[in-house]
Every structure is written in structure tokens, then in C-alpha cells.
MIVO-804225 format. One record per residue (C-alpha): residue in three letters; x negated, y negated, z negated. Coordinates in Angstrom, 2 decimals. Layout:
SITE   aa       xx       yy       zz
SITE  ALA        X        Y        Z
...
END
This chain:
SITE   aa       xx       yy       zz
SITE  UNK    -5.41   -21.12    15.29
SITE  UNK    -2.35   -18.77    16.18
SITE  UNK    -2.11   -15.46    14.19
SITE  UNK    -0.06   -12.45    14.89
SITE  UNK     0.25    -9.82    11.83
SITE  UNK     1.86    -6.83    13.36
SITE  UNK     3.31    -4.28    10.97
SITE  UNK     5.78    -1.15    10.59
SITE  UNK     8.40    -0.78     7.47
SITE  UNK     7.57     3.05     6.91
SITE  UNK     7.16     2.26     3.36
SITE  UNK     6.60    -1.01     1.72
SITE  UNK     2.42    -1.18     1.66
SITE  UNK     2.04    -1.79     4.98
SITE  UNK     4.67    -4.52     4.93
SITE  UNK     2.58    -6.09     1.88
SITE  UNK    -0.72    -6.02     2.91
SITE  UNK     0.62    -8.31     5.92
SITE  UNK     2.41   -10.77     3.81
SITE  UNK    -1.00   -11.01     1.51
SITE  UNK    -2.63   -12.06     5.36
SITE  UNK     0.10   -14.31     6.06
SITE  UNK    -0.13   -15.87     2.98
SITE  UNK    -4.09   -16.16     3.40
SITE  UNK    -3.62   -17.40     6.75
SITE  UNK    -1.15   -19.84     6.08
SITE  UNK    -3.23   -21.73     3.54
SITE  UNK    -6.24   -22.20     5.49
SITE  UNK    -3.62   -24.14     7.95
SITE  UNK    -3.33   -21.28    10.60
SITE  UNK    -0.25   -21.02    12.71
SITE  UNK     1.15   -17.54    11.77
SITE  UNK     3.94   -14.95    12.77
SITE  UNK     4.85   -11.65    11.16
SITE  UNK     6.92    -9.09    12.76
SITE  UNK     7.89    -6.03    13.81
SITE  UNK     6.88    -4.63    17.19
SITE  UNK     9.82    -2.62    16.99
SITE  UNK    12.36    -5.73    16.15
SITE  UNK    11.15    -6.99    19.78
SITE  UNK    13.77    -4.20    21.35
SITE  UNK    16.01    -4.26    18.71
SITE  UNK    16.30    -4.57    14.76
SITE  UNK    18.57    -0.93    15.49
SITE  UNK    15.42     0.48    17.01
SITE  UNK    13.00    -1.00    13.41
SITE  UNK    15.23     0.31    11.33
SITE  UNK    15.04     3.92    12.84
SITE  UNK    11.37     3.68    12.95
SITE  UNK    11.38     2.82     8.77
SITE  UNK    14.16     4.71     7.70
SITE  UNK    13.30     7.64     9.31
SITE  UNK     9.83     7.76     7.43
SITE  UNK    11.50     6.92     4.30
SITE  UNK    14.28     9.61     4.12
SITE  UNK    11.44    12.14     5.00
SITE  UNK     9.44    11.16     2.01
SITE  UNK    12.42    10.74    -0.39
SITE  UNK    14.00    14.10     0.44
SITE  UNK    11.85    16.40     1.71
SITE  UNK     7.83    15.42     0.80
SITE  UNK     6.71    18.57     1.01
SITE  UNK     7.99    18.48     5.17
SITE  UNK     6.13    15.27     5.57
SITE  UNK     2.59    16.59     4.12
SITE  UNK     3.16    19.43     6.69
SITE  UNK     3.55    16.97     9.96
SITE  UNK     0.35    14.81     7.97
SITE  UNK    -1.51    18.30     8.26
SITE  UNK    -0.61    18.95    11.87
SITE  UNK    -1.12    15.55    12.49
SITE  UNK    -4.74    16.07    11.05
SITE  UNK    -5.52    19.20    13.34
SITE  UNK    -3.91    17.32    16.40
SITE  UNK    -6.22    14.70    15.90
SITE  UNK    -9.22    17.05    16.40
SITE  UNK    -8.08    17.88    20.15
SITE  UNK    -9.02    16.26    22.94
SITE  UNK    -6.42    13.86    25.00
SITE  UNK    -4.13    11.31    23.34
SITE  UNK    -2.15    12.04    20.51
SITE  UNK     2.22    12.33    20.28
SITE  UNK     1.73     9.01    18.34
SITE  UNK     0.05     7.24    21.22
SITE  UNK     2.53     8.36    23.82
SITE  UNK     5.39     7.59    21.25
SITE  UNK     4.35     4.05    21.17
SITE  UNK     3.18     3.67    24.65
SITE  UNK     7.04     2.29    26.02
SITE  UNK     7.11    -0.56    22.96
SITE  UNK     3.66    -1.95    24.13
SITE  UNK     5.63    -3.67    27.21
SITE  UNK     7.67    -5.75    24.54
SITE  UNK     3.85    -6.30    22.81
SITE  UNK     2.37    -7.33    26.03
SITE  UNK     5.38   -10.07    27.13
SITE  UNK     4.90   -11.62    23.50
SITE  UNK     1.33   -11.87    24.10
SITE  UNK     1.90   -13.59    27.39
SITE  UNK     4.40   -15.84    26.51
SITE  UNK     3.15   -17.03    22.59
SITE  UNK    -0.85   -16.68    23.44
SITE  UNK    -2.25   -15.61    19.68
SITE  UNK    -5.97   -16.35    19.35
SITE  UNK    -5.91   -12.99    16.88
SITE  UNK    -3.51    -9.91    16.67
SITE  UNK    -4.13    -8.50    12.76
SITE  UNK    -2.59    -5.36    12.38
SITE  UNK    -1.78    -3.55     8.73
SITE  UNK    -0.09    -0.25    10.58
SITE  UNK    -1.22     2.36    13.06
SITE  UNK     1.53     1.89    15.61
SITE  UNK     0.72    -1.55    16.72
SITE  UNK    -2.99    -0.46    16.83
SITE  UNK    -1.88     2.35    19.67
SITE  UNK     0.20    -0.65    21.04
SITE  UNK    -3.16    -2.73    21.63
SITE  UNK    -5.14     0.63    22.77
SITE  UNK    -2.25     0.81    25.66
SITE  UNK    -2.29    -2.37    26.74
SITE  UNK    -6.26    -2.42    26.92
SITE  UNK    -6.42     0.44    28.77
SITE  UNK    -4.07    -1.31    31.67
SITE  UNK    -7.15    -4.14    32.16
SITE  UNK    -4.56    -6.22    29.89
SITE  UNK    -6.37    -9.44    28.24
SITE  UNK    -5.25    -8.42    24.74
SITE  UNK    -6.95   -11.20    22.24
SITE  UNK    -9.02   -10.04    19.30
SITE  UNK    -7.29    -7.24    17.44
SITE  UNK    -8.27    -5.80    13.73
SITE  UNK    -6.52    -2.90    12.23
SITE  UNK    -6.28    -3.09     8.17
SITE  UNK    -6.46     0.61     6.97
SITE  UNK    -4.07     0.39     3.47
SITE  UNK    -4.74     4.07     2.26
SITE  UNK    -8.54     5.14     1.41
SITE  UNK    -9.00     7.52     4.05
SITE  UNK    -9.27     7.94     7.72
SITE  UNK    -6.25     8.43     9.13
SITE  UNK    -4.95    11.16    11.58
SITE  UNK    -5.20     9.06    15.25
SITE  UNK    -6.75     5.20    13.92
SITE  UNK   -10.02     6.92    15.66
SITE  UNK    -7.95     7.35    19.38
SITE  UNK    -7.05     3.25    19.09
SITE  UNK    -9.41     0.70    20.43
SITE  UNK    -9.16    -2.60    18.27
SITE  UNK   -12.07    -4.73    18.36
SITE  UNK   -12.48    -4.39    13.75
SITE  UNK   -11.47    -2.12    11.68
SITE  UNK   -11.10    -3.30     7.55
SITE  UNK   -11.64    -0.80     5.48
SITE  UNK   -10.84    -0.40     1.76
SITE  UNK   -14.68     0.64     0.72
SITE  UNK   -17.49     0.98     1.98
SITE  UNK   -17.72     5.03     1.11
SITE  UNK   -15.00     5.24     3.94
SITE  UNK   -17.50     4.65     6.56
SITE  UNK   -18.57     8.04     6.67
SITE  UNK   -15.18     9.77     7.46
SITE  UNK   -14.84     7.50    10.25
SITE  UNK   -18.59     7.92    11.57
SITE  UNK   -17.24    11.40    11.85
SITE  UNK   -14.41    10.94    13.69
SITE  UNK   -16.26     9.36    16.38
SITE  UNK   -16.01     5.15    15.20
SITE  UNK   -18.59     2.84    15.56
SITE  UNK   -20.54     1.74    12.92
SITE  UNK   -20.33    -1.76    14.50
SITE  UNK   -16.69    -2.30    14.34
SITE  UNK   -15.87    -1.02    10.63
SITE  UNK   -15.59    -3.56     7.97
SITE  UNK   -15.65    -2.72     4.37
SITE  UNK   -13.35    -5.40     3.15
SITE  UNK   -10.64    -3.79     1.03
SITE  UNK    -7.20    -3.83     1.06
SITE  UNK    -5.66    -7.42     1.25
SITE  UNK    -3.11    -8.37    -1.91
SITE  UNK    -1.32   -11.23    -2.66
SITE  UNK    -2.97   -13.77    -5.01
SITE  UNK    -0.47   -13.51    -8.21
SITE  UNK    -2.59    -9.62    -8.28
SITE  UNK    -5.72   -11.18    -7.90
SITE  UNK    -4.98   -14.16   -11.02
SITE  UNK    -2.39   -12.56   -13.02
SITE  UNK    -0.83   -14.62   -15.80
SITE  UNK    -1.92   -13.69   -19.69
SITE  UNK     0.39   -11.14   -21.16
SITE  UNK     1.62   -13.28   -23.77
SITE  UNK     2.91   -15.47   -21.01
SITE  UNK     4.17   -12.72   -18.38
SITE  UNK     6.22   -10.98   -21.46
SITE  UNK     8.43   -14.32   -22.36
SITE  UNK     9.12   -14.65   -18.55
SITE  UNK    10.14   -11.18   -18.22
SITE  UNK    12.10   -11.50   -22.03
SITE  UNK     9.53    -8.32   -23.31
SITE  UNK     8.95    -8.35   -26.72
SITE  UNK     5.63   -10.15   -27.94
SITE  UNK     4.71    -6.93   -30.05
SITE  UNK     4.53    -3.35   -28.79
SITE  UNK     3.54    -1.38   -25.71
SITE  UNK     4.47    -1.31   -22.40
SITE  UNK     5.00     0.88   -19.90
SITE  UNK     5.65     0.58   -16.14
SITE  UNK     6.80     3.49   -14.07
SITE  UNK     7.27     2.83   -10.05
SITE  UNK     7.48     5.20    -7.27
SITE  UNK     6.76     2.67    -4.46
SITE  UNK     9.03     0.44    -2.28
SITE  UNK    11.14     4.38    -1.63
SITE  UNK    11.34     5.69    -5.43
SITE  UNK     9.50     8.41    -4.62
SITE  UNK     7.77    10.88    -7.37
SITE  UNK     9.20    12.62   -10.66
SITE  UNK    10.44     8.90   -12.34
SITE  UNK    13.35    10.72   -13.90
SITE  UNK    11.19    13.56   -15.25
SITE  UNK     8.62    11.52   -16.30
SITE  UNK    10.95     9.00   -18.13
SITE  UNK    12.73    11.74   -20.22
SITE  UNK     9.41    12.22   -20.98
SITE  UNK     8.03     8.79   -22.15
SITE  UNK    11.49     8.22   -23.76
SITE  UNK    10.02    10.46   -27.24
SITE  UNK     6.76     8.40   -27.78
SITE  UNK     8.51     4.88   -27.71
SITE  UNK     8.62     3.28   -30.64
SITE  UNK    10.48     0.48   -32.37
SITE  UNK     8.66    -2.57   -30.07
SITE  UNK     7.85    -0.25   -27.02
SITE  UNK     9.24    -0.23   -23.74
SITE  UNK     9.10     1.81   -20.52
SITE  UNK    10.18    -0.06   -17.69
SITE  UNK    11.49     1.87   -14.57
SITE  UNK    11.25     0.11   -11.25
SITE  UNK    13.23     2.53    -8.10
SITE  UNK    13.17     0.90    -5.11
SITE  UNK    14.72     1.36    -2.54
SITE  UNK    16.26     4.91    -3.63
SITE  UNK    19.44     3.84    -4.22
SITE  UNK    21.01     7.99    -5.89
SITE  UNK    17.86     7.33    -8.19
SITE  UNK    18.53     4.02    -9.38
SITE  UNK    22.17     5.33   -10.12
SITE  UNK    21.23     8.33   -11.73
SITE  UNK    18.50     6.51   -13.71
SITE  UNK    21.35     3.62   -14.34
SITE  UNK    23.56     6.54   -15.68
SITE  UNK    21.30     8.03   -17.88
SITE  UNK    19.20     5.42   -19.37
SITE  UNK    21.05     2.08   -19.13
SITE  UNK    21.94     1.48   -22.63
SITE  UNK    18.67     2.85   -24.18
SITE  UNK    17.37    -0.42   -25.96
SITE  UNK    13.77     0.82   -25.07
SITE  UNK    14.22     1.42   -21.39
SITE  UNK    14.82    -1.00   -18.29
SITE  UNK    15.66     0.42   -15.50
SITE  UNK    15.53    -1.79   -11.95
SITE  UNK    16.19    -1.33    -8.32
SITE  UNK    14.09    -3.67    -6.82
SITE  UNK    12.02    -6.75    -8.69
SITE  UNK    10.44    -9.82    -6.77
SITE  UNK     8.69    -9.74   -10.00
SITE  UNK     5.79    -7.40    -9.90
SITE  UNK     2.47    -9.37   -10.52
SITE  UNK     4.17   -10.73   -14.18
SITE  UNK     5.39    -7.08   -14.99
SITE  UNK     1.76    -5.64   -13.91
SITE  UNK     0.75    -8.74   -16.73
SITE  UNK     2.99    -7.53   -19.03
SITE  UNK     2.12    -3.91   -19.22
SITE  UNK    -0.55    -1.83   -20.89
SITE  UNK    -0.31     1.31   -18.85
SITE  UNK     1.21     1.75   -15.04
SITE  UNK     2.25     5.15   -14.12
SITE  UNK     2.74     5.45   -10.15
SITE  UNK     2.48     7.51    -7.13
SITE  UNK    -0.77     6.80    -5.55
SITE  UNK     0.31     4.72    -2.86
SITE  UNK    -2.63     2.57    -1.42
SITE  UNK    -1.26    -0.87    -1.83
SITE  UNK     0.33    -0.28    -5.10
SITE  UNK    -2.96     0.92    -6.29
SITE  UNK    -5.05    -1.63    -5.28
SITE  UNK    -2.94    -4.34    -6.59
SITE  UNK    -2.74    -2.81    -9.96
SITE  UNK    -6.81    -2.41   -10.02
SITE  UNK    -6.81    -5.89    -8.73
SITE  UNK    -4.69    -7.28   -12.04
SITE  UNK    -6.85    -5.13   -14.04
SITE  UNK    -4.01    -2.66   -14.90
SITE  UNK    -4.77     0.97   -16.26
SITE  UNK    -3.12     3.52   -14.31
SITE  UNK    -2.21     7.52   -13.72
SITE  UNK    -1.06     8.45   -11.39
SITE  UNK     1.64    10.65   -10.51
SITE  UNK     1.59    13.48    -7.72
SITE  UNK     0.87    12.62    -4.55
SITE  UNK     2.95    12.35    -1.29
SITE  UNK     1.26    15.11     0.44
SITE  UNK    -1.04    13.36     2.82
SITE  UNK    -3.31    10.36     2.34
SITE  UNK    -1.79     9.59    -0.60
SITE  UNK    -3.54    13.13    -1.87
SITE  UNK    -6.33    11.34    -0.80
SITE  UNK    -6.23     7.85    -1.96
SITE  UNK    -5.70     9.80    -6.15
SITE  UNK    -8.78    11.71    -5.32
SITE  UNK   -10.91     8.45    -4.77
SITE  UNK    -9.97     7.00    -7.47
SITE  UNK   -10.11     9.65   -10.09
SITE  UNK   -13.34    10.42    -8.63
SITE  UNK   -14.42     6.70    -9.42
SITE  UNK   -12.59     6.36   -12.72
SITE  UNK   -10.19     4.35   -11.18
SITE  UNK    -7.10     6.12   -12.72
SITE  UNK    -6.40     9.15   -14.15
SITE  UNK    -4.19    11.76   -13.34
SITE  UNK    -3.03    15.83   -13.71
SITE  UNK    -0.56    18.21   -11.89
SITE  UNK     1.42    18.59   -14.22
SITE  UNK     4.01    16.19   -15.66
SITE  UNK     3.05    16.53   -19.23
SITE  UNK    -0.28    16.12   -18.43
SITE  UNK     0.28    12.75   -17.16
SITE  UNK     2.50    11.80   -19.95
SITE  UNK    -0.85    13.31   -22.36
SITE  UNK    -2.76    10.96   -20.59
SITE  UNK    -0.85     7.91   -20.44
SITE  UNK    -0.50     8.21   -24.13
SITE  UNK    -4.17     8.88   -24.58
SITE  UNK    -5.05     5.85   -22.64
SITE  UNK    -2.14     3.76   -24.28
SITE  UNK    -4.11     4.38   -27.73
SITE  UNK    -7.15     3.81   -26.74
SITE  UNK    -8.04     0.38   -25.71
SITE  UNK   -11.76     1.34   -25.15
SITE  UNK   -10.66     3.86   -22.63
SITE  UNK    -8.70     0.83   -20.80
SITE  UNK   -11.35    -1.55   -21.08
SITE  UNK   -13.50     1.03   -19.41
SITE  UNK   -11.35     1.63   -16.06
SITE  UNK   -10.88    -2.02   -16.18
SITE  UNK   -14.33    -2.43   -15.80
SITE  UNK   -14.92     0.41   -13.22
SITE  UNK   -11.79    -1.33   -10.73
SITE  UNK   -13.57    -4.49   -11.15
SITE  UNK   -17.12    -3.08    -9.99
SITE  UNK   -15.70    -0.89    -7.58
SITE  UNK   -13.23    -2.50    -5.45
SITE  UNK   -13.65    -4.91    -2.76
SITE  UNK   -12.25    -8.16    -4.51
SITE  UNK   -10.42   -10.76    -2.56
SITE  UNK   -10.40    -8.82     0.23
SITE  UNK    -7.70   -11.14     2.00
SITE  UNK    -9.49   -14.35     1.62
SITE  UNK   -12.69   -12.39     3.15
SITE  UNK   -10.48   -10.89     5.99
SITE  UNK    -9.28   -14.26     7.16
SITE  UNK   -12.89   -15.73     6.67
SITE  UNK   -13.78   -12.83     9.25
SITE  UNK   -11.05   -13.22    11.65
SITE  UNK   -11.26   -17.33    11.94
SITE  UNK   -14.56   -17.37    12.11
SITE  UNK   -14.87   -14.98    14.89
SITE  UNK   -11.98   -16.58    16.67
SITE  UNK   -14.29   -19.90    16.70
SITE  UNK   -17.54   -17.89    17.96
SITE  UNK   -15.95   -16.70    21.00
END
């Protein structure tokens, strides 16, 4: 069988979720390609496409949760959306890889692609069977305009959003958000904190803000910084915000108690490691730390469906969070102390969430590709 896992790199989720499939895919002995749509023109034109999203969120959130919110509203009117028309001229380069590399499945973890598909259908073009992977736990502005043949969803409380929005029943799969196995069978503490040279002893702390460093890390770790104690530490991961990292290098880089990284290949041991995560409530991020059983809070929210992923799981007990900065310290500390309360979330993500939901996606997908 010959996969194609389509995604966009306007933020690092989307990018993650695929690599989970492709990983999935490849063991069950699937031929599989990720990419780009947008590297097809040129890896100029991808870069736009990401970067452009990225520097939004990084400098000017508030900006971005206005254009979600008009996005929203747009959605509601009738005719295609900006983001359809936007993507319409890249579904030629979709359409010639199609015809040249014949995929048996098209698995997509970002909305662009899916408007790629919804183009190319609507020409009478013999697109091959396409699922869109939702990675935030709402409905979307514009998924409901697309027409893929599956839709994964992270729950199955999500159904009824898109019901609303005019989706059938028939096509939406409660599946969950696909991550990559280390999440799903992370290694004992003990273990995770020799390979990442933490001390045996202590608490730990992670504090990320995504694949862009987005959120109040710097705030927050001035913060933190008074409650460590001798065999603590706080471990600060910015991503790809490179004047963070700096700053954060400046300020805290000789602090015994504090670690302060750019980037790390090394999450799944560092998720091990911890007792708390404190993080923006990205959807990948937070499924992956519910899938390696990780207690969370989590920060403020990019405006948008990240506002929407914290209220799921607060609602659900999935995390904890407050508007306020010190609140979320208060917490953090409160479920740092209190290994009951962990235990308790633990048990709630476990119950909760979809588990294996990449193993379950690729039993979908190859078994349908054999059916037809």
C-alpha cells in the first residue's frame, strides 16, 4: 500500500501528528511519503506559508485570535471560504503528484491539503481515499466546506459541533489524535532522569510553549525559580523563538536549578522525567503529555482553538489551569505536592482519551484501502 501524509508547518502539531502516521504506517510495511503541498512549488513558497503563521502567533497573538474569530463568522456564510480560494492554485501541484505517484490513501493532519482534495474533487478529479486528522479538540473554522471521504476526530464529544456545522455523522471518526509511540510507552522516571543527567531525588518541572515558544515562559519561570529547592529543577524548552531562548539563556543560564533549551529531540524521556508540565494548550502537545500520563496546567491560550482545546480538558479534569500567572504557578505547586491530585488526572487522561489513536487510524485507513 502507498500512503501520502500531507501536512502544513504552521506550528509544529500538525507536523507531529503526521510523523506519528508515518511512523504507524511504516511498520505495518506500507510504502509512505510525507510532505509539504507547498514544497511541490517551492521550499521559498513552505516556508512563507509556516513562518508567516508563526511570527503572527509569536508577536502579535492577540491579532491572530481576531482573524480565528472572523474566520469563525466567515465560516457561517454561504459560498467558499478565503482559505479555499487561497489554496485552490497549489491543488494543480496536488493533482500532478497524484497522477504521476498513484497513492492508494491521501491522510491529511492540516486543513490546507483538505481544501486541496475538496478542489480537485469538485473538477470530476479521481482523488483516492482522503482522511483529514483534526489535531485541536474543536471544529475548526472551514474543515466543514472540505469534502474528504473521513474525518478523525480527537473524541467522540466533538461529534456534535460538527453535526452542527453541517458533517455527516457517517464520515466522522472518533479516533484521537495520533502520537508517536515513545508518548504512548514512556520509559520509568528513574531511567528517563539518568539519560537526561536529572538528579534521582527532587521535583521536576517542564515548561514549553510549543514548537514557536509561545506563552509567558519567562514570566512564569521567574516565577517557579522561588519554590525550587535544593534537588528541584525547572526545565525550559523554547523552540523555535530564537530572542526567547537568548533572553532566557541570559537570564537563567547559570542558575544550577534551571535548564534552559532551544529545541530537544528529547521530549518523550523529559515528559518521563517530570512531575508536573506547564504548557500552552496546544492540541498535540497536550495529548502526548496525557498519553505519557503527565500532569499538566496549562498556560493561556493562543486565542483560538487553543481557547478551546484548555476548556475541554479542564472541563474533563484533564489539566488545570487559571488566567492569571500566579494562579498557575498556585496550581502547579498544589499539584506538585500532592501526588493524590496527580494520580487522579492521571487516571481521568487514561479513561478519557482515545488511546493509540495512530495504530487505530492506520487499522482504519488499510483496511478500507483493501475493501474497495
Amino acid at each position: 500500500m502507498k500512503i501520502l501524509l500531507l501536512s502544513c508547518s504552521t506550528g509544529g502539531g500538525h507536523n507531529a501528528a503526521a510523523r506519528a502516521l508515518e511512523e504507524e504506517f511504516a511498520a505495518r510495511g506500507c510504502e509512505v511519503e510525507f510532505s509539504d503541498p507547498f514544497n511541490w512549488i517551492t521550499s521559498k513558497t513552505a516556508a512563507v506559508v509556516g513562518n508567516t503563521y508563526v511570527r503572527l502567533v509569536q508577536r502579535m497573538p492577540g491579532l491572530f485570535g481576531a482573524v480565528y474569530g472572523l474566520g469563525s463568522l466567515v465560516d457561517r456564510l454561504p459560498g467558499r471560504s478565503p482559505v479555499y480560494w487561497a489554496n485552490k492554485w497549489a491543488s494543480n501541484y496536488l493533482r500532478d503528484y497524484l497522477e504521476r505517484e498513484r497513492p492508494d490513501a491521501v491522510v491529511m493532519t492540516h486543513l490546507y491539503p483538505a481544501e486541496m482534495i475538496t478542489k480537485l474533487k469538485q473538477d470530476g478529479f479521481p482523488v483516492p481515499l482522503s482522511v483529514y486528522i483534526s489535531t485541536d479538540y474543536t471544529c475548526i473554522p472551514f474543515v466543514s466546506e472540505t469534502d474528504c471521504d473521513y474525518y478523525v476526530l480527537p473524541h467522540e464529544d466533538l461529534k456534535a459541533a460538527c453535526l452542527k456545522r453541517g458533517m455527516k455523522i457517517e464520515r466522522l471518526l472518533p479516533l484521537g489524535i495520533p502520537v508517536g509511540k515513545k508518548f504512548l510507552t514512556p520509559v520509568p522516571k528513574e531511567e528517563a532522569r539518568k539519560m537526561l543527567s536529572l538528579p534521582p531525588e527532587g521535583r521536576c518541572m517542564l515548561l514549553v510553549g510549543g514548537s514557536m515558544g509561545a506563552g509567558p515562559l519567562s514570566q512564569l519561570t521567574a516565577g517557579l525559580a522561588h519554590f525550587l529547592q535544593k534537588q528541584d529543577r525547572l526545565i525550559v524548552v523554547c523552540g523555535s523563538n530564537g530572542p526567547l531562548y537568548d533572553k532566557m539563556k541570559k537570564q537563567w543560564g547559570t542558575h544550577e536549578k534551571i535548564r534552559v533549551l532551544r529545541w530537544t529531540d528529547q521530549m518523550p524521556e523529559y515528559f518521563a522525567a517530570c512531575d508536573v508540565l506547564y504548557t500552552k494548550p496546544g492540541g498535540l502537545t497536550s495529548t502526548e503529555a496525557a498519553a505519557a500520563g503527565l500532569p499538566m496546567v496549562h498556560m493561556n491560550p493562543i486565542p483560538g482553538c487553543e481557547t478551546k482545546n484548555r476548556r475541554f480538558f479542564t472541563l474533563r479534569g484533564l489539566s488545570v489551569s487559571h488566567r492569571t500567572i500566579s494562579g498557575q504557578i498556585h496550581l502547579g505547586m498544589r499539584l506538585l505536592e500532592d501526588e493524590s491530585f496527580r494520580e487522579r488526572m492521571r487516571l481521568r487522561q487514561r479513561a478519557i482519551l482515545p488511546h493509540d489513536a495512530a495504530g487505530h487510524i492506520c487499522d482504519f485507513v488499510t483496511e478500507e484501502i483493501r475493501d474497495e
